[in-house]
TORVOKOL-289461 format. One record per atom (N, C-alpha, C, O): atom name; y, z, x. Coordinates in nm, 3 decimals. Atoms other than C-alpha are relative to their C-alpha. Example, Ala and Ser with C-alpha at 12.3 -4.5 7.8 and 13.67 -1.06 7.14 Angstrom:
<recs>
<rec atom="N" yy="-0.119" zz="0.000" xx="0.089"/>
<rec atom="CA" yy="-0.450" zz="0.780" xx="1.230"/>
<rec atom="C" yy="0.120" zz="0.000" xx="0.090"/>
<rec atom="O" yy="0.118" zz="0.066" xx="0.194"/>
<rec atom="N" yy="-0.119" zz="-0.006" xx="-0.082"/>
<rec atom="CA" yy="-0.106" zz="0.714" xx="1.367"/>
<rec atom="C" yy="0.109" zz="0.073" xx="-0.077"/>
<rec atom="O" yy="0.220" zz="0.090" xx="-0.026"/>
</recs>
This chain:
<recs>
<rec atom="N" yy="0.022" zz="0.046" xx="-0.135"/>
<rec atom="CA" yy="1.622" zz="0.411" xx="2.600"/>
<rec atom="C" yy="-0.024" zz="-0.151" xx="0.003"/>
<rec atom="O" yy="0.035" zz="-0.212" xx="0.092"/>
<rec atom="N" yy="0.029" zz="0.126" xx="0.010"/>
<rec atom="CA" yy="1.487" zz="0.061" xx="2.504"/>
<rec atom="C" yy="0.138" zz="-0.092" xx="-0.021"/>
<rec atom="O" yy="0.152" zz="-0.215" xx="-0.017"/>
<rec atom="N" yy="-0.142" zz="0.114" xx="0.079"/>
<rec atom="CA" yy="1.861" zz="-0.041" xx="2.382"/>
<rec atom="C" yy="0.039" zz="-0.020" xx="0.162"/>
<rec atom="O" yy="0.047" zz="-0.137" xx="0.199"/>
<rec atom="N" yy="-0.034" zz="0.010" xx="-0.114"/>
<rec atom="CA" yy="1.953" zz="0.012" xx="2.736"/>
<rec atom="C" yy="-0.033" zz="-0.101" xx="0.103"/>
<rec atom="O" yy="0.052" zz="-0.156" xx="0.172"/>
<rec atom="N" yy="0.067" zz="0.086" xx="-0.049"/>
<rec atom="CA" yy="1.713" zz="-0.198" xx="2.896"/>
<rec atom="C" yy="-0.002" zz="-0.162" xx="-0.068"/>
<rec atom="O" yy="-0.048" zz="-0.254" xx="0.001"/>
<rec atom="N" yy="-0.009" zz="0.091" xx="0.050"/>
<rec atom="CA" yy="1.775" zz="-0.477" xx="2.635"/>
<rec atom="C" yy="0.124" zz="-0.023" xx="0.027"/>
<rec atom="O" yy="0.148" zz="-0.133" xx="0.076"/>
<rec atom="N" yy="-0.177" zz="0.076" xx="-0.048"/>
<rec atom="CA" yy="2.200" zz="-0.475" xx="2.685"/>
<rec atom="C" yy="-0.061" zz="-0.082" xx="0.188"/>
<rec atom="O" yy="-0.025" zz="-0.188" xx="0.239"/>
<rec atom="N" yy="-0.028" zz="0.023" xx="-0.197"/>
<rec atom="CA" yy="2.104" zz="-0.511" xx="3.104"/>
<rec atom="C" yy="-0.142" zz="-0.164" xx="-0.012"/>
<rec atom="O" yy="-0.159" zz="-0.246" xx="0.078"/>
<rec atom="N" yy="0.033" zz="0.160" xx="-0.013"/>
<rec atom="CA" yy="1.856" zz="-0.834" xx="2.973"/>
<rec atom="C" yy="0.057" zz="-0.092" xx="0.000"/>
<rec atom="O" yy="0.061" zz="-0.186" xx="0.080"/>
<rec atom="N" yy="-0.121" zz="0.096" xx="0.023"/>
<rec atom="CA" yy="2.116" zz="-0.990" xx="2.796"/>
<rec atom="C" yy="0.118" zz="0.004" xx="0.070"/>
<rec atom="O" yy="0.198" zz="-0.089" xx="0.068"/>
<rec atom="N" yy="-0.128" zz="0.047" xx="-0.104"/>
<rec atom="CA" yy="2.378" zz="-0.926" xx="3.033"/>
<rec atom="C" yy="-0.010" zz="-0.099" xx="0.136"/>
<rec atom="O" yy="0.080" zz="-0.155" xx="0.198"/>
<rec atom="N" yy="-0.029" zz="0.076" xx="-0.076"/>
<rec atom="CA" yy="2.169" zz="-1.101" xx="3.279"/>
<rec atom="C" yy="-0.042" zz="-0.142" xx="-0.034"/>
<rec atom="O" yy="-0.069" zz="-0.222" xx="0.056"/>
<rec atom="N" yy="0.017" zz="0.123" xx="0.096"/>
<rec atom="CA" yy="2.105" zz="-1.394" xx="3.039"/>
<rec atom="C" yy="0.137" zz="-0.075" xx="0.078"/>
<rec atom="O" yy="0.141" zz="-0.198" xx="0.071"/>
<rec atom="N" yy="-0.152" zz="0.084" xx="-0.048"/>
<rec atom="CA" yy="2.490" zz="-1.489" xx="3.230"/>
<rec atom="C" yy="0.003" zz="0.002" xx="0.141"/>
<rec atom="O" yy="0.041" zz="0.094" xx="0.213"/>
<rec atom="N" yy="0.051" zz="-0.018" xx="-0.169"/>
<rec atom="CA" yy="2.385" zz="-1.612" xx="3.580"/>
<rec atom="C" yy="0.123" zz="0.000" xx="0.092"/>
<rec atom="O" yy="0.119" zz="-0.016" xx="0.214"/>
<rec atom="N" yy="-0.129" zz="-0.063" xx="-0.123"/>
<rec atom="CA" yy="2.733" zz="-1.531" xx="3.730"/>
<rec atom="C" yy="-0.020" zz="0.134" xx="0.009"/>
<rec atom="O" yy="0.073" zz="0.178" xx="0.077"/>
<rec atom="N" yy="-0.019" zz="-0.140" xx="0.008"/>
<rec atom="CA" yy="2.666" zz="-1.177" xx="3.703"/>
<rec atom="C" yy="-0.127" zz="0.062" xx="0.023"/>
<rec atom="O" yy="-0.124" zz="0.185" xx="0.021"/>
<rec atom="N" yy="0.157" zz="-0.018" xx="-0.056"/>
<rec atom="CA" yy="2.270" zz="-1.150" xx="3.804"/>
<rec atom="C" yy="-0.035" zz="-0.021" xx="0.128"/>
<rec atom="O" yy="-0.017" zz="-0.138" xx="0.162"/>
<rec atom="N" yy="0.074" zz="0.045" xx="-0.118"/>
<rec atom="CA" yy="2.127" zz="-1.159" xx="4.116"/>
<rec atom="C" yy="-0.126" zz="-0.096" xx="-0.025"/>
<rec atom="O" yy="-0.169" zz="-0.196" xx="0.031"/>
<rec atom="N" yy="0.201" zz="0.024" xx="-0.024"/>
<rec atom="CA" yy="1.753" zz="-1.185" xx="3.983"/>
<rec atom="C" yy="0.018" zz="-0.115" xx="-0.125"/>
<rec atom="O" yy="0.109" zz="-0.138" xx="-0.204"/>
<rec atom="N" yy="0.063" zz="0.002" xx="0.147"/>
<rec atom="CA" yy="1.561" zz="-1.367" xx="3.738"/>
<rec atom="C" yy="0.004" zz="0.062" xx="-0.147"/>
<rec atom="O" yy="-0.063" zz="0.163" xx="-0.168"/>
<rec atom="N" yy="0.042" zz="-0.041" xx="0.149"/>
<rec atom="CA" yy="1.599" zz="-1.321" xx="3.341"/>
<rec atom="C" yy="-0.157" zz="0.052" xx="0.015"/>
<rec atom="O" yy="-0.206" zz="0.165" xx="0.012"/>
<rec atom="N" yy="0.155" zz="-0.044" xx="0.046"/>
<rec atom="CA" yy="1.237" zz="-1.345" xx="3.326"/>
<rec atom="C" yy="-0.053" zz="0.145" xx="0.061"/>
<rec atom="O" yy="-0.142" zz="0.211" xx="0.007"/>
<rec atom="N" yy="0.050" zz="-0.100" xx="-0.041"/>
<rec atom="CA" yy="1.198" zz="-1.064" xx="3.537"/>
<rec atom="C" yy="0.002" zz="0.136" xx="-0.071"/>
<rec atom="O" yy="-0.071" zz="0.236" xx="-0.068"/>
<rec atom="N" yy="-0.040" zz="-0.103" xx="0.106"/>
<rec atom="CA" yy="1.359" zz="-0.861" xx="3.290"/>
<rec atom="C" yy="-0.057" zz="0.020" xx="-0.134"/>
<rec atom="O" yy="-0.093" zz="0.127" xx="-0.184"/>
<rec atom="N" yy="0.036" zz="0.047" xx="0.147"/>
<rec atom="CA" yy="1.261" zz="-1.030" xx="2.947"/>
<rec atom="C" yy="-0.187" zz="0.048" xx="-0.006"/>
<rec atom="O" yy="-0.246" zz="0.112" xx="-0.093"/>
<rec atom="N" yy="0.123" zz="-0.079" xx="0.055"/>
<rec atom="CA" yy="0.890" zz="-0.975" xx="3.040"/>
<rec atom="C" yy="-0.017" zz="0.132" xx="0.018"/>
<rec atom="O" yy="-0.089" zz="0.167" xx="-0.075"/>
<rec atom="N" yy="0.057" zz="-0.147" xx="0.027"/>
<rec atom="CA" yy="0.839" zz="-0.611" xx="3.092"/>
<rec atom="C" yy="0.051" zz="0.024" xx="-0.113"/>
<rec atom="O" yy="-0.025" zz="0.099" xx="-0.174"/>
<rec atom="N" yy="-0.114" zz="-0.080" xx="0.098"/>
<rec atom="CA" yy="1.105" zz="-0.536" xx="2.813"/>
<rec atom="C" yy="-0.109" zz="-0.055" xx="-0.124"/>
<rec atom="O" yy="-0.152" zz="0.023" xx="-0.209"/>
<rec atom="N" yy="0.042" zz="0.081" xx="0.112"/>
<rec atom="CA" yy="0.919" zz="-0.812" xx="2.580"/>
<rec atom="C" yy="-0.152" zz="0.100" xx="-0.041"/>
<rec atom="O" yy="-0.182" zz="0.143" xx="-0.153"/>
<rec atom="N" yy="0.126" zz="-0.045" xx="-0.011"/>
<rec atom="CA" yy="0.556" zz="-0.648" xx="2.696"/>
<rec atom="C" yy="0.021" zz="0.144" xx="-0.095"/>
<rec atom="O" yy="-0.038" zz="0.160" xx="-0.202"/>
<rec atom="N" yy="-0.089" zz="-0.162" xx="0.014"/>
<rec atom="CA" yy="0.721" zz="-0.282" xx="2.621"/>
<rec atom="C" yy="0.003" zz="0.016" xx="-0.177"/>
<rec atom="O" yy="-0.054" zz="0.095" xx="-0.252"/>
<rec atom="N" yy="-0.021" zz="-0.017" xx="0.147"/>
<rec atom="CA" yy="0.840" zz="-0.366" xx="2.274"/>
<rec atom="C" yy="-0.103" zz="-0.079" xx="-0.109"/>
<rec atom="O" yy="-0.087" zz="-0.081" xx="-0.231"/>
<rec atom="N" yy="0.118" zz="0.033" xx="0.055"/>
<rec atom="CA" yy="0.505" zz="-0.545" xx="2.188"/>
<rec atom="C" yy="-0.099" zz="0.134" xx="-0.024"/>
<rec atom="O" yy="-0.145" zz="0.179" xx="-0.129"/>
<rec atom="N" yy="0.117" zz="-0.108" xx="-0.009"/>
<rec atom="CA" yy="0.275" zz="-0.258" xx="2.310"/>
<rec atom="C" yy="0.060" zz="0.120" xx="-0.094"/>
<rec atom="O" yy="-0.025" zz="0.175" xx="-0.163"/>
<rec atom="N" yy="-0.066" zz="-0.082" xx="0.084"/>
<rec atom="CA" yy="0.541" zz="-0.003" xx="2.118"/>
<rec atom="C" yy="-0.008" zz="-0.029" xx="-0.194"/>
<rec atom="O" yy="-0.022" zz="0.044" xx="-0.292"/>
<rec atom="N" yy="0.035" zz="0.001" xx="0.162"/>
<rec atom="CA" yy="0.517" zz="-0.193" xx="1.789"/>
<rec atom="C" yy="-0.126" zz="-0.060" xx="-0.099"/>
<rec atom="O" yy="-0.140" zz="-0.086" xx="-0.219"/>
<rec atom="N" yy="0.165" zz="0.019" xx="0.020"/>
<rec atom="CA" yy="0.138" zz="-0.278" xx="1.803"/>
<rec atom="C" yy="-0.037" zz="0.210" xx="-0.050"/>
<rec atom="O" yy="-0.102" zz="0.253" xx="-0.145"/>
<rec atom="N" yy="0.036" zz="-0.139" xx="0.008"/>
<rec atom="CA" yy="0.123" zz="0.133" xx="1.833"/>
<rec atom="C" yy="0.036" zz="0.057" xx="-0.140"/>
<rec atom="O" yy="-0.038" zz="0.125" xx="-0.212"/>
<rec atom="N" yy="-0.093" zz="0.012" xx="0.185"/>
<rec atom="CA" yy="0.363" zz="0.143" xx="1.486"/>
<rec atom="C" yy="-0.102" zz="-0.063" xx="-0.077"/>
<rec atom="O" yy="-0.148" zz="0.013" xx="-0.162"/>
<rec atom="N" yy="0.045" zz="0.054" xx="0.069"/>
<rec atom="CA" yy="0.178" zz="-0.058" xx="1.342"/>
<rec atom="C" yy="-0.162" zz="0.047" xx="-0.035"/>
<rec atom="O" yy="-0.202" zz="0.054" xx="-0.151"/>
<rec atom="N" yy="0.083" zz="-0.107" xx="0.027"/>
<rec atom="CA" yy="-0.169" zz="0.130" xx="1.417"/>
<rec atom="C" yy="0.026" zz="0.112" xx="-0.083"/>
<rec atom="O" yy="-0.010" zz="0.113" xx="-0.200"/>
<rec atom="N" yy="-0.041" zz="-0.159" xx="0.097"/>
<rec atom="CA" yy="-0.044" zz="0.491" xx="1.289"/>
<rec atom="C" yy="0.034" zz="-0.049" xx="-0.120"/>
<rec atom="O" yy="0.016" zz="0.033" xx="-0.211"/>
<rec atom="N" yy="-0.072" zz="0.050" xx="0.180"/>
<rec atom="CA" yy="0.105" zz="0.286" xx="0.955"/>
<rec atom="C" yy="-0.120" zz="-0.057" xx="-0.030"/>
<rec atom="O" yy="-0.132" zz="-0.039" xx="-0.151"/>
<rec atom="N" yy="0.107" zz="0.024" xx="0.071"/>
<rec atom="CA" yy="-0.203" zz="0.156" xx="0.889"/>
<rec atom="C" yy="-0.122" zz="0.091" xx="0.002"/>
<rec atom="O" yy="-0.224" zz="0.051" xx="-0.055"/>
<rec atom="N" yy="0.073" zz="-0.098" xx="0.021"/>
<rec atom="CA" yy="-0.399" zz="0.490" xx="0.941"/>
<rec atom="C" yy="0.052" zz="0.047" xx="-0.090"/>
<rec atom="O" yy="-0.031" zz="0.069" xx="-0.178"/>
<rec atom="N" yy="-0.048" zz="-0.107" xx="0.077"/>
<rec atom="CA" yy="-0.183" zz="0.679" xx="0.744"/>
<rec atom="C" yy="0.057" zz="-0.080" xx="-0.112"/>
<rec atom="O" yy="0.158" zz="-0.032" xx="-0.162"/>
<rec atom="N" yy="0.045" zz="0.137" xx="0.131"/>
<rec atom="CA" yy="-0.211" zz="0.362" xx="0.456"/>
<rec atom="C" yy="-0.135" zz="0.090" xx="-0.062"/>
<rec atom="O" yy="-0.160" zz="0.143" xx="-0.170"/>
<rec atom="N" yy="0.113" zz="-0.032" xx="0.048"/>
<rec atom="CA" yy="-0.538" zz="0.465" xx="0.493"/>
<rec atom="C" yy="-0.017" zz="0.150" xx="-0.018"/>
<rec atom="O" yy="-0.084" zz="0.171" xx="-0.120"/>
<rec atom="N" yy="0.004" zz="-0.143" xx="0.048"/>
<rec atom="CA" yy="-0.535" zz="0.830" xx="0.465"/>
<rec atom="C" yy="0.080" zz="0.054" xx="-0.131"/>
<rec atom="O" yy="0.064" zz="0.160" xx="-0.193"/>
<rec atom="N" yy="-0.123" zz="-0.068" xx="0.103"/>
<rec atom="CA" yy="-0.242" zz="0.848" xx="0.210"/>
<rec atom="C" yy="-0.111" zz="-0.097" xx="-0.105"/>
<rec atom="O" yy="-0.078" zz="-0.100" xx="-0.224"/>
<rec atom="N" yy="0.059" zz="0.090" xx="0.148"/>
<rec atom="CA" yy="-0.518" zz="0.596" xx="-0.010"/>
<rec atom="C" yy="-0.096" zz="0.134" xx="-0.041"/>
<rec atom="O" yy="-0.099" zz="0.192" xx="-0.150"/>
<rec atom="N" yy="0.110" zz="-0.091" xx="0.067"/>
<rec atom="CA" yy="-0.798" zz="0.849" xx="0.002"/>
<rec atom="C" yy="0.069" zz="0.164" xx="-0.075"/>
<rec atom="O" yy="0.017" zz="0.238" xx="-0.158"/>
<rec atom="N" yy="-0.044" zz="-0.133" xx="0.081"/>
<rec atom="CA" yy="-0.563" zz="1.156" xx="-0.088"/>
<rec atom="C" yy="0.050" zz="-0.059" xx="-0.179"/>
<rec atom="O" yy="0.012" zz="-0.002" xx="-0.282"/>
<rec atom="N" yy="-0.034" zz="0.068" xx="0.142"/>
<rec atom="CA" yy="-0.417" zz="0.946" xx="-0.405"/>
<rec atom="C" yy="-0.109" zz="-0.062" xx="-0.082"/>
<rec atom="O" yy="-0.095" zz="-0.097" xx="-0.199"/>
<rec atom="N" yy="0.082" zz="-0.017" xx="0.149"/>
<rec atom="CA" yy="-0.751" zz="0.887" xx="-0.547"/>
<rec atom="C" yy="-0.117" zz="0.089" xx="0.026"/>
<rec atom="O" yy="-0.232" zz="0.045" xx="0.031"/>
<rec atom="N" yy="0.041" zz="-0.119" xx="0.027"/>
<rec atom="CA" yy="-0.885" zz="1.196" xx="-0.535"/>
<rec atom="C" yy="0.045" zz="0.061" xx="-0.165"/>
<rec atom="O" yy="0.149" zz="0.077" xx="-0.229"/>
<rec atom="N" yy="0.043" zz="-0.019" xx="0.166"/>
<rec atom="CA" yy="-1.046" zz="1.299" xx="-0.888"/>
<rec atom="C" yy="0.102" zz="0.183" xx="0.018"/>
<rec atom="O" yy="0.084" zz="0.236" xx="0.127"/>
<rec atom="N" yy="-0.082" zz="-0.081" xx="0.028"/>
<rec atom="CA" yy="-0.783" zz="1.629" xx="-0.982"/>
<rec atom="C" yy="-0.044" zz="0.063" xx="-0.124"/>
<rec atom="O" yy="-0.084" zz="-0.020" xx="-0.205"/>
<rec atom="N" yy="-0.031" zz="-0.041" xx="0.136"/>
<rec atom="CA" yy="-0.804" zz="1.883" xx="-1.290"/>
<rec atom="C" yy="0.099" zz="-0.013" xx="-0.051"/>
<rec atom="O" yy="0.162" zz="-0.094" xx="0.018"/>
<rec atom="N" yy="-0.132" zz="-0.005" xx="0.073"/>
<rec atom="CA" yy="-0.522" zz="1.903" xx="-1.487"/>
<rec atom="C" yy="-0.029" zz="0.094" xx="-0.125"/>
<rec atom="O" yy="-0.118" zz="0.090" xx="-0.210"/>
<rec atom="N" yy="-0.034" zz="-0.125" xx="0.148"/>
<rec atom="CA" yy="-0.425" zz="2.192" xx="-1.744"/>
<rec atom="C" yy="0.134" zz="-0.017" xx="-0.030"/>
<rec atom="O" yy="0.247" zz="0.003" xx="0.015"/>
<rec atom="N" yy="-0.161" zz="-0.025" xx="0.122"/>
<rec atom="CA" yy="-0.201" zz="2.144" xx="-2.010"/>
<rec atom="C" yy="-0.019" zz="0.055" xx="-0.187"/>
<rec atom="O" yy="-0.081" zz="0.016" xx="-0.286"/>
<rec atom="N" yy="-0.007" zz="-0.058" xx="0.159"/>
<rec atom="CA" yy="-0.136" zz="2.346" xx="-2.328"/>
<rec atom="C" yy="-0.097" zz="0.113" xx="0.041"/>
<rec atom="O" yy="-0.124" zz="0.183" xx="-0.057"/>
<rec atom="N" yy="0.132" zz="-0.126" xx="-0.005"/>
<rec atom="CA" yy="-0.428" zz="2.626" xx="-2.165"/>
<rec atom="C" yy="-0.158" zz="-0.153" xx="0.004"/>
<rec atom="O" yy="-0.276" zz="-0.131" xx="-0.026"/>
<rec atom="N" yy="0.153" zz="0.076" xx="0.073"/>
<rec atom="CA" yy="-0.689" zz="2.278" xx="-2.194"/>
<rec atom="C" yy="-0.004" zz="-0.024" xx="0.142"/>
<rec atom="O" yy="0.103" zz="-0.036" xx="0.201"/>
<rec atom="N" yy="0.033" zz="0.034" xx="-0.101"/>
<rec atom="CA" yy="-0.845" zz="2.210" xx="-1.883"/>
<rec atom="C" yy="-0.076" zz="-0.145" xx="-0.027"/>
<rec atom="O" yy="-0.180" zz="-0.144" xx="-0.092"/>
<rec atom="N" yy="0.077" zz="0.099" xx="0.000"/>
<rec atom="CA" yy="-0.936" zz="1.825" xx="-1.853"/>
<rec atom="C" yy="-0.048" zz="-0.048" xx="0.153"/>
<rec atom="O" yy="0.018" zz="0.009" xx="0.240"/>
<rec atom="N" yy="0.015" zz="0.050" xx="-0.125"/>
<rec atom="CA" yy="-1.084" zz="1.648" xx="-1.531"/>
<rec atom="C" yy="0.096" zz="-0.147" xx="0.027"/>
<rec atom="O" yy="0.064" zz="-0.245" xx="-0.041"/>
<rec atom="N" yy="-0.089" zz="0.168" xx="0.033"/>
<rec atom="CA" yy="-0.828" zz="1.324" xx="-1.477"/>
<rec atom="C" yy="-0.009" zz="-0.078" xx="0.192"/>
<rec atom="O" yy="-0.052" zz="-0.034" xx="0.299"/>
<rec atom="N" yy="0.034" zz="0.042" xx="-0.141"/>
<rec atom="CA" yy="-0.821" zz="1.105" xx="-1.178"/>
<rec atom="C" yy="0.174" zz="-0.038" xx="0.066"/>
<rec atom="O" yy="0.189" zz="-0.077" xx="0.182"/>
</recs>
């Protein structure tokens, strides 16, 4: 949906073919794909942080029948 709204910015980037204002376009679209990859960028750094605490989590390990504790 966002590609859509970005071709109809840049098409009116060519003021024979616009009625309105660029800007009218460029900021919601700009705002849009800020607030969208501020949100990306939250969840990737939760799940940084969640994928750290599962990877050092202390584990047994058995090999050969020997049970050791390893990290």
């Amino acid at each position: 949906m966002n590609q859509y709204f970005l071709l109809i910015a840049c098409l009116q980037l060519w003021s024979l073919i616009t009625p309105v204002n660029p800007a009218s376009t460029w900021g919601p679209l700009i705002f849009i794909f800020a607030v969208s990859a501020s949100k990306e960028a939250w969840d990737d750094y939760h799940r940084f942080l969640s994928d750290k605490i599962a990877n050092e989590k202390q584990v047994w390990i058995v090999k050969h029948g020997i049970k050791s504790f390893g990290a």
